[in-house]
N, C-alpha and C positions, 0 to 999 in steps of 0.2 A: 210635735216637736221633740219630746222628750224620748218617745220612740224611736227613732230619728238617730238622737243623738247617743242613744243607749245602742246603737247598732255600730255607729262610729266607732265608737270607744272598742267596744270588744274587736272590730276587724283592726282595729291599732294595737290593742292587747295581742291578737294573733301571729300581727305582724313582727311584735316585740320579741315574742317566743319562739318565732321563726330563727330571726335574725341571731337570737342567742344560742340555739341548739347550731346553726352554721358554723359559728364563733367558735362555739365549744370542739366542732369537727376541723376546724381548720387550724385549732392551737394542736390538737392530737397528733397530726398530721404534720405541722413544722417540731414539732418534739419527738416524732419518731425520725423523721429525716435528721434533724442536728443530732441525734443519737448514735445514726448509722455512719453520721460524717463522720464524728469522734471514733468509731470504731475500724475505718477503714484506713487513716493514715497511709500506709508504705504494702507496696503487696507483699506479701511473707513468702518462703518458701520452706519445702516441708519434703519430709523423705514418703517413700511409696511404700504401703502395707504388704505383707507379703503370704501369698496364700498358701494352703497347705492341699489336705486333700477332702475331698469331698464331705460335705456334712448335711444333716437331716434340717428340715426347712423346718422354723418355728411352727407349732401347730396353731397360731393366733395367725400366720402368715395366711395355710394354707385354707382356714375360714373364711378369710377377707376373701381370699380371691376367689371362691367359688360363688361369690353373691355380688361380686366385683372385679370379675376379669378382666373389664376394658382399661382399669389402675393397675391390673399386672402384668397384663404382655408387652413384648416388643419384639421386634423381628429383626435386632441382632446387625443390623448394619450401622447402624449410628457409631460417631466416633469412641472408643473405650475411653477418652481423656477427653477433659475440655482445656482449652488453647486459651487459660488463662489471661484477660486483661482487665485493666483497671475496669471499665464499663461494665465486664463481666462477675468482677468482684464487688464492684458498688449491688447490683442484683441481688447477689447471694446475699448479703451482708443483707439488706433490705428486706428480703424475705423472710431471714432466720429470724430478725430480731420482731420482723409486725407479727409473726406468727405466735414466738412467744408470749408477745404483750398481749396479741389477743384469746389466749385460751385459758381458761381457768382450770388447774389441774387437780383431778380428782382419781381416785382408785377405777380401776373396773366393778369391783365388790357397791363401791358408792353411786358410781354410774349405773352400773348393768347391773349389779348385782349377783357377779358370776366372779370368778377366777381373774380369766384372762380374755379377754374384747378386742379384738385390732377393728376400729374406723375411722372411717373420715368424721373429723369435730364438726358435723353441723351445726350440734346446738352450742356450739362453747366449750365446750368442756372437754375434757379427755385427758389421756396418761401419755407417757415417749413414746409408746409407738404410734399413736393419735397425731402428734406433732409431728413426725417422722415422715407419716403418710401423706398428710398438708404440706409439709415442706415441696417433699419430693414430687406431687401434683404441680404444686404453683412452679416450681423448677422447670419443671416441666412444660409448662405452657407456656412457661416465656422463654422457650426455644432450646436448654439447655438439652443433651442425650441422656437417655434411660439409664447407658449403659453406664454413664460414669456416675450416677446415682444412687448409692448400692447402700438399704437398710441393712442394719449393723448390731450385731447383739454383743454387749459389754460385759463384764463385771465392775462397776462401780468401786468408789474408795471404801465404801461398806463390807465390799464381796456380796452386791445384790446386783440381781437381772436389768440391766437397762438396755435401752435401745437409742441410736443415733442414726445420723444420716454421713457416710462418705459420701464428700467430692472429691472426684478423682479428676486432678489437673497438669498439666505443663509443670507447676511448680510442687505438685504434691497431691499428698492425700490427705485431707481438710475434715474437720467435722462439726458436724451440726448438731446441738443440743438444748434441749429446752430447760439444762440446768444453769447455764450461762448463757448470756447473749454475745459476747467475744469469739469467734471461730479458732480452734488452736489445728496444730497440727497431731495428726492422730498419737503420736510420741510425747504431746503435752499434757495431756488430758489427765494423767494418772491413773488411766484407767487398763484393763486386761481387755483385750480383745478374741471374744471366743468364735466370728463366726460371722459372714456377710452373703449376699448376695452374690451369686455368681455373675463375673460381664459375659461370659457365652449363652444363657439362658436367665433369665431375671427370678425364674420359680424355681433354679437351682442353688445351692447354699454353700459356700465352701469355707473349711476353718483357717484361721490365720495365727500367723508365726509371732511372738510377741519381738518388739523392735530391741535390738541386743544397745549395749552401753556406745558402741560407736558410733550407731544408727541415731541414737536419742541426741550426742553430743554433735553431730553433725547438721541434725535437722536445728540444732538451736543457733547456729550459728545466721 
């Protein structure tokens, strides 16, 4: 009998710690949604980046893709802009922000023990172009185009190297960063813009023009 009931007990203990680890996943889960609500409000508009001429491809780029070129090609037909709506910016918004909250950010030198690493965060962990390349995947699969997807290399309010992600849409060119969770428009950011993805080829790189005083007071309107 006491056998019995010592077996009870633990499959109700089991059951208890079930119930709580759910619990614990579904508060996660209404706290990143109410986050994303807060952060979607009114859709924004925003001015278009402007490109210059041709630039050399980050060498972290051209790594990734040789051990992973089914994450860098595309065959160029897809739309160069996405056709902006609410639907499509609750998405974005959603993405940017569970991605951030799920990755713990660490150096490549701490991770890999190298320089410079572009991957996909399997395990958790990773730097902005880490975040960048997850973004731009899950973007990805939930339908958006390659081409208006375009990895982005900055100078920072430091004047250090970071990486983002443009969206390029109906209402602008947006960006994605794993310094904030708010998407501003690329003219909000403070940052220098040295250099993005090409929309005619994805493994091509071209430099861009920094947005002049009208461009900035226009997009904020």
């Amino acid at each position: 009998m006491g056998s019995r009931t010592s077996v009870i007990l633990a499959l109700a203990g089991l059951c208890l710690a079930s119930m709580a680890t759910v619990a614990e996943a579904e508060t996660r889960k209404t706290a990143s949604v109410s986050a994303a609500r807060r952060l979607e409000v009114n859709l924004p508009d925003a001015s278009s980046a402007i490109e210059r001429a041709a630039a050399r491809p980050p060498v972290g780029w051209l790594a990734f893709c040789r051990t992973n070129w089914s994450e860098c090609t595309d065959d160029g037909k897809g739309p160069s802009v996405i056709d902006l709506d609410r639907a499509g910016w609750h998405d974005i918004v959603r993405i940017n922000l569970d991605v951030n909250r799920s990755i713990t950010p660490v150096t490549d030198m701490e991770h890999w023990g190298v320089e410079e690493s572009w991957d996909l965060p399997s395990d958790g962990k990773g730097d902005c172009e880490d975040y960048v390349l997850l973004k731009r995947k899950l973007l990805i699969e939930r339908g958006f185009p390659a081409r208006a997807l375009l990895i982005t290399v900055v100078r920072d309010e430091a004047g250090d190297g970071h990486a983002v992600l443009t969206v390029r849409t109906t209402r602008g060119d947006f960006i994605l960063d794993n310094k904030r969770d708010t998407i501003l428009s690329w003219t909000a950011t403070g940052y220098r813009f040295i250099k993005r993805q090409s929309q005619q080829d994805t493994m091509q790189w071209v430099a861009l023009g920094q947005p002049d005083a009208g461009t900035v007071t226009a997009a904020a309107r």
